[in-house]
ROLUMZA-175550 format. One line per field, with one value per residue (C-alpha): residue number from 1; x, y, z. Coordinates in Angstrom, 3 decimals, decimal comma. Example, Ala and Ser with C-alpha at 12.3 -4.5 7.8 and 13.67 -1.06 7.14 Angstrom:
BEGIN
k <- c(1:2)
u <- c(12,300:13,670)
v <- c(-4,500:-1,060)
w <- c(7,800:7,140)
//
This chain:
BEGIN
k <- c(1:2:3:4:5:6:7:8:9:10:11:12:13:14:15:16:17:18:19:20:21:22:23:24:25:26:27:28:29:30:31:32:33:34:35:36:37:38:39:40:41:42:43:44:45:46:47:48:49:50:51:52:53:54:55:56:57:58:59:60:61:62:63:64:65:66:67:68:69:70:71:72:73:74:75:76:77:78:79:80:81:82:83:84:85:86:87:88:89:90:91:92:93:94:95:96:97:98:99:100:101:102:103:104:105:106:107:108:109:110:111:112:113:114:115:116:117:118:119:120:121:122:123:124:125:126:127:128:129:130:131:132:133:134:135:136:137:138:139:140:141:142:143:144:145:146:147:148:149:150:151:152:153:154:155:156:157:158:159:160:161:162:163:164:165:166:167:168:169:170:171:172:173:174:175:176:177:178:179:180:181:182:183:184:185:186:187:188:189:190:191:192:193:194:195:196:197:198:199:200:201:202:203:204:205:206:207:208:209:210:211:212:213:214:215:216:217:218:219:220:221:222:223:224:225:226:227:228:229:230:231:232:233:234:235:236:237:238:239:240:241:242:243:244:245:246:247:248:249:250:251:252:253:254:255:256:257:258:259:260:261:262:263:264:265:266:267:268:269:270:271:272:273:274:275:276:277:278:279:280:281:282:283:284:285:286:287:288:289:290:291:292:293:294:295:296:297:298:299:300:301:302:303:304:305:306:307:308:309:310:311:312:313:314:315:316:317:318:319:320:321:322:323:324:325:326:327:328:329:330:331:332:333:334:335:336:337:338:339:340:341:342:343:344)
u <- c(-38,362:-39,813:-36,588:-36,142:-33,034:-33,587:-30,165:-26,495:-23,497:-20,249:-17,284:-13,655:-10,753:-7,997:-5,196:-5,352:-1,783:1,485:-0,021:-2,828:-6,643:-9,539:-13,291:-15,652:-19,842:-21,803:-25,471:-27,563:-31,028:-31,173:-32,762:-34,567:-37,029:-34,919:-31,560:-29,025:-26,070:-22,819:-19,793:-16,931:-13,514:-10,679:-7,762:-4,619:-1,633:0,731:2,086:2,147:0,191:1,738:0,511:1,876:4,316:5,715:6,606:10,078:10,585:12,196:14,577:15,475:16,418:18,470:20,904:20,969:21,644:24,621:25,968:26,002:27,572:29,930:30,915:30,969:33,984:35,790:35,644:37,073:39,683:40,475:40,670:43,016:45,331:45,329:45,187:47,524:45,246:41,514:39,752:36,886:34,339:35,346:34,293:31,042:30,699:31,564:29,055:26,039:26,983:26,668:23,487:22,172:22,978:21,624:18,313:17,695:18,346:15,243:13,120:14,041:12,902:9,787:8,236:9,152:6,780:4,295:4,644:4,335:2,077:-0,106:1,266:4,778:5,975:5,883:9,902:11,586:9,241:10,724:14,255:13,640:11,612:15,211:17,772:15,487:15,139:19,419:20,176:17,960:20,016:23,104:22,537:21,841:24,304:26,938:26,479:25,835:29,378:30,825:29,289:30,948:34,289:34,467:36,976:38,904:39,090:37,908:37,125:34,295:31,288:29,792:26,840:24,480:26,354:25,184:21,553:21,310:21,977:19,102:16,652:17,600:17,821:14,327:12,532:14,629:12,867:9,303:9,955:10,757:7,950:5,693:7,124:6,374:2,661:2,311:3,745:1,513:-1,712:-4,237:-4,225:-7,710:-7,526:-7,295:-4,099:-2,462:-2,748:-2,495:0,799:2,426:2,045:3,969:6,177:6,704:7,171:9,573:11,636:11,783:13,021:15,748:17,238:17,283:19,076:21,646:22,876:23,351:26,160:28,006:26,982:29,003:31,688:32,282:31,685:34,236:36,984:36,047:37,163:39,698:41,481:41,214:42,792:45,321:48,808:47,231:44,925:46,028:45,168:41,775:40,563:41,145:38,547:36,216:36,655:35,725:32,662:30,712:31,006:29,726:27,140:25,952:25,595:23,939:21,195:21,134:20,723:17,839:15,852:16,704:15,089:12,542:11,003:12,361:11,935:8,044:7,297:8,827:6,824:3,237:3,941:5,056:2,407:1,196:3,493:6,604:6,860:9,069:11,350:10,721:12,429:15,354:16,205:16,078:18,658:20,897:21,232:22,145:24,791:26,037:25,970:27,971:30,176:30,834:30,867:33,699:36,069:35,791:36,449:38,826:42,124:44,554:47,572:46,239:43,047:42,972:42,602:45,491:48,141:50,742:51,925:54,854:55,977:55,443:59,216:60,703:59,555:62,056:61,499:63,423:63,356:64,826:67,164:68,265:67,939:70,755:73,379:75,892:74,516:72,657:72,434:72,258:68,715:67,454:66,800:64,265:63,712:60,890:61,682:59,101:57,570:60,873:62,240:65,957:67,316:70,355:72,169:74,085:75,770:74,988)
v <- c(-30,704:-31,365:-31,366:-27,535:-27,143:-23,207:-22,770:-22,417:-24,227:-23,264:-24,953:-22,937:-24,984:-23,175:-23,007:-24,267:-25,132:-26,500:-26,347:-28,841:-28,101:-26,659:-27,579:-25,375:-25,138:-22,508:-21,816:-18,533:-18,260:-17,928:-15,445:-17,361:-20,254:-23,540:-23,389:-26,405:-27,169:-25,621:-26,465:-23,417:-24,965:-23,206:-24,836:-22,557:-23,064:-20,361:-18,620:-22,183:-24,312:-27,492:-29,679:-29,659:-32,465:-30,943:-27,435:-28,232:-30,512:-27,353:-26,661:-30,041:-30,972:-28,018:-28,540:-32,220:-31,137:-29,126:-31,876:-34,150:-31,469:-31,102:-35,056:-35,182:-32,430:-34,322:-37,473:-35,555:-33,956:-37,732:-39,035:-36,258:-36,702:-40,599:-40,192:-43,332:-45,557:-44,502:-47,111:-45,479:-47,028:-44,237:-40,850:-43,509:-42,806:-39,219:-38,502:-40,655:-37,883:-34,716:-36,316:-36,668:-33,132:-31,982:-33,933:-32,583:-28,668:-29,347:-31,483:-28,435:-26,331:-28,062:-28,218:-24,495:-23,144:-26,039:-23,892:-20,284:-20,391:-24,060:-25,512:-26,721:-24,856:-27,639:-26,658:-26,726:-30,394:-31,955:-30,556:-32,683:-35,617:-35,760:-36,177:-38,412:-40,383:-40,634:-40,579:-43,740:-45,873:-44,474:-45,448:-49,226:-49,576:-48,568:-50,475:-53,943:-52,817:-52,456:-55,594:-57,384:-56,191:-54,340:-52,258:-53,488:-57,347:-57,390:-55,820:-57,931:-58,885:-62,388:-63,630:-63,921:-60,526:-59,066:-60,430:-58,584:-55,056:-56,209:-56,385:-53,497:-51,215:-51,102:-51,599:-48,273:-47,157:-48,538:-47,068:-43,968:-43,643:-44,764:-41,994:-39,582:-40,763:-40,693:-37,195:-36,003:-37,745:-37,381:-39,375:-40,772:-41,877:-45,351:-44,820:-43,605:-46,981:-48,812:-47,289:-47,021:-50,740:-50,936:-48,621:-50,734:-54,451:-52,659:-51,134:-54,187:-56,555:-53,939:-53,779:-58,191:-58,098:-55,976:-58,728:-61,159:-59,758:-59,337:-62,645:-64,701:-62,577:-63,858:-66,914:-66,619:-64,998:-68,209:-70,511:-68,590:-68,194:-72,031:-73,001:-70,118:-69,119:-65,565:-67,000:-63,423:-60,778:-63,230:-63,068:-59,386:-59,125:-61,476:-59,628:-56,251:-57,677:-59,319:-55,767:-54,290:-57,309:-56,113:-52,625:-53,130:-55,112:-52,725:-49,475:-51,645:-52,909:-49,533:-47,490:-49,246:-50,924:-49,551:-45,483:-46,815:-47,833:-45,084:-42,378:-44,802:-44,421:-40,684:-38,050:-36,001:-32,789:-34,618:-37,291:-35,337:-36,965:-39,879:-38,208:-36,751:-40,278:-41,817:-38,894:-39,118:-42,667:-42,516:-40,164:-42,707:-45,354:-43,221:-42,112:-45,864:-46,988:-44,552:-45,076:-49,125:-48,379:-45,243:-45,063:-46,054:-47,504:-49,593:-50,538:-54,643:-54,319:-52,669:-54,831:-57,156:-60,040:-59,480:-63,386:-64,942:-66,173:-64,713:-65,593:-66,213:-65,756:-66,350:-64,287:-64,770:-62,038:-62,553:-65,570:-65,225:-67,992:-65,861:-64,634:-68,080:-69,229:-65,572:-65,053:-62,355:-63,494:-60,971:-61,089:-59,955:-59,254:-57,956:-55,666:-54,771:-56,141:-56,779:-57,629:-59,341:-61,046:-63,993:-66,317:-70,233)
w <- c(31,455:28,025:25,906:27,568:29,393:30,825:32,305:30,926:32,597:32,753:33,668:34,652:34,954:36,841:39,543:42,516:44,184:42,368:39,108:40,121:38,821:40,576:38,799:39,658:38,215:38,352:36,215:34,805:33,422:30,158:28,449:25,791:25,542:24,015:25,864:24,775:27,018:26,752:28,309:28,482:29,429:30,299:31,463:33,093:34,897:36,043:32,965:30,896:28,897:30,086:33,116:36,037:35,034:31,993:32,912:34,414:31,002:29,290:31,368:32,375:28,451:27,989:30,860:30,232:27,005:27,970:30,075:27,762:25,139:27,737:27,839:23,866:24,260:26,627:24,726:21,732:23,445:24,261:21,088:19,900:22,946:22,246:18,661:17,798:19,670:18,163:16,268:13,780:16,698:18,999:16,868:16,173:20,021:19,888:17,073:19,258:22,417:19,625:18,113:21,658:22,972:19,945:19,957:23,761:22,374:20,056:22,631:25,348:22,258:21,478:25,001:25,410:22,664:23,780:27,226:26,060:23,186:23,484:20,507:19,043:15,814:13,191:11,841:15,753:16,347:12,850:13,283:17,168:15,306:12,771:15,159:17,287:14,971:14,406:18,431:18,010:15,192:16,544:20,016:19,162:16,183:18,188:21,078:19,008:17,215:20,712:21,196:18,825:18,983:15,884:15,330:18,849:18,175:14,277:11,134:9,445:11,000:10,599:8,876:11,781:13,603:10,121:10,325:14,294:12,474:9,956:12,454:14,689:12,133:10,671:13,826:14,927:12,160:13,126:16,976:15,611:13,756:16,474:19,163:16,496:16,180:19,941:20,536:17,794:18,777:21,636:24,088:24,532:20,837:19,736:18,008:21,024:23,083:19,650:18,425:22,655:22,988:19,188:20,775:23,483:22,090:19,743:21,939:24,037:21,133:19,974:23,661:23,568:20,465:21,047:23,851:21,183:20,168:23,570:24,265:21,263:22,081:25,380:24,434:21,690:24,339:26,379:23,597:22,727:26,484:26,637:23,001:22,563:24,482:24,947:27,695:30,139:27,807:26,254:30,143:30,095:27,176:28,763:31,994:29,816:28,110:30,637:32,486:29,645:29,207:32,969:32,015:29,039:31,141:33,916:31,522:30,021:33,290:35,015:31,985:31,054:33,889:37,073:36,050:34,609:38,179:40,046:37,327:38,609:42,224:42,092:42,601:39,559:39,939:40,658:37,102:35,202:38,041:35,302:32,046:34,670:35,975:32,161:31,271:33,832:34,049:30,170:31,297:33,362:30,952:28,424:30,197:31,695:28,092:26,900:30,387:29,207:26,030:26,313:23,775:25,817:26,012:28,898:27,746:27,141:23,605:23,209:25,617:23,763:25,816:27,389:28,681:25,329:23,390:21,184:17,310:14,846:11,140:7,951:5,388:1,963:1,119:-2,689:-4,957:-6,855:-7,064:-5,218:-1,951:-2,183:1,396:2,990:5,028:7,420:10,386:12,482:16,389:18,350:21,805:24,657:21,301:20,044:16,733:15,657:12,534:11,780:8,648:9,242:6,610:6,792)
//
């Protein structure tokens, strides 16, 4: 054709069923002699700018975000009623289930102005970019506490237990920060696939390390049952910590391999099923977190032993030369102590 190109294409992009797109050509003369190419594309859904896949996102994040609200006032209302028995761990855990609830309002937010106008508003994406960011270090800081036994069993954390929340940490940080460049960059870029597999490796080596943890605490329970006369209430622990080991790894495999294959083999219109299976089986883990865990007066950290003898102690009453020989003797009986003076 000479480097002429007479006609003009155009290409509309719109509905065809369940959101799904229908391409359609179609070509007119063109009025003058040199005609270059142009492309028109206009791509529509049923009152929204999202895919197919995204428009139920909206609504899905706001009611999980009510649920988990919901479960964050529960868990409150349980720490007040057991107030005697709350460690500092547990309003750790009731802060991650606010944080979370309140990180879903924003996504919900987010996705909702993506849907009605084509584009997020910068202040409602970095208010949901914020707490993000917090859900994230909460989440794995206060399951490697849980892990190892702070609060329940101990107050200070060893040297390598120390190192663990060293590592996390930062690449929380680092997987944070690479979310953030994927939501906010296309997806046929370079940096996309670049900063998802970073994304990916990260996340992976945060979930491995919070086992570490869980894992020297069983195996210190184990030594402990076998070298100590509390072996009964040391097998309760271990008991309670390789369940929560097995959660841990099921929350992990469940999230981040099994919902990746179900979202691959799912048509097109039905993968926010993805984000609602991540969500609810968080739910699940919570909540099976915080009934191990509960203040109570049952829970296994909080059981004395009941068969062990009765411990006798002297204690010095006076050290002057006339009561000289007069000690306190104090009894502990089944949790219940007695005092009584007696004169050798």
């Amino acid at each position: 054709m000479n480097g002429v190109f007479p006609y003009t294409f155009h290409m509309i992009v719109g509905p065809r069923s369940e959101g799904l797109y229908n391409l359609k050509f179609h070509y007119c003369k063109s009025g003058i002699s040199v005609c270059p190419p142009q492309v028109n594309v206009t791509e529509t859904n049923p009152g929204s700018y999202l895919s197919a896949a995204e428009i139920p996102l909206s609504r899905l994040y706001i009611c999980m975000a009510g649920v988990f609200f919901i479960a964050a006032l529960v868990w409150v209302y349980t720490l007040m009623k057991h107030r005697y028995s709350v460690f500092k761990i547990h309003w750790l855990m009731a802060a991650l289930a606010f944080t979370k609830s309140i990180s879903l309002v924003f996504h919900s937010i987010n996705y909702h102005f993506i849907n009605t106008q084509g584009r997020p508003i910068e202040g409602w994406a970095v208010m949901y970019y914020i707490t993000h960011l917090l859900k994230g270090a909460l989440l794995f800081i206060t399951l490697a506490l849980i892990g190892t036994g702070w609060a329940f069993v101990k107050y200070i954390l060893s040297d390598k237990e120390k190192k663990i929340f060293m590592i996390v940490i930062p690449l929380q940080v680092l997987a944070n920060v690479a979310y953030i460049i994927i939501e906010s960059t296309e997806e046929g870029s370079s940096e996309y696939n670049l900063w998802k597999e970073i994304l990916f490796l990260v996340d992976l080596i945060c979930c491995g390390a919070i086992l570490f943890p869980v894992v020297w605490s069983i195996r210190h329970l184990q030594e402990a049952s076998s070298t100590d006369g509390k072996a009964a209430m040391n097998l309760e622990k271990l008991k309670l910590f390789r369940h929560y080991y097995v959660m841990i790894v099921c929350y992990i495999y469940f999230t981040r391999i099994i919902a990746i294959l179900l979202k691959v083999t799912m048509p097109f219109q039905w993968q926010w099923c993805y984000e609602f299976l991540v969500e609810v089986s968080t739910l699940i883990f919570f909540v099976m977190t915080g009934y191990k865990f509960r203040p109570a007066s049952n829970n296994p950290y909080l059981q004395l032993p009941q068969d062990e003898e009765d411990v006798e102690m002297d204690e010095v009453v006076t050290e002057s030369g006339a009561l000289e020989g007069i000690s306190k003797v104090k009894k502990t009986l089944n949790g219940r102590e007695r005092q009584k003076e007696s004169t050798l």
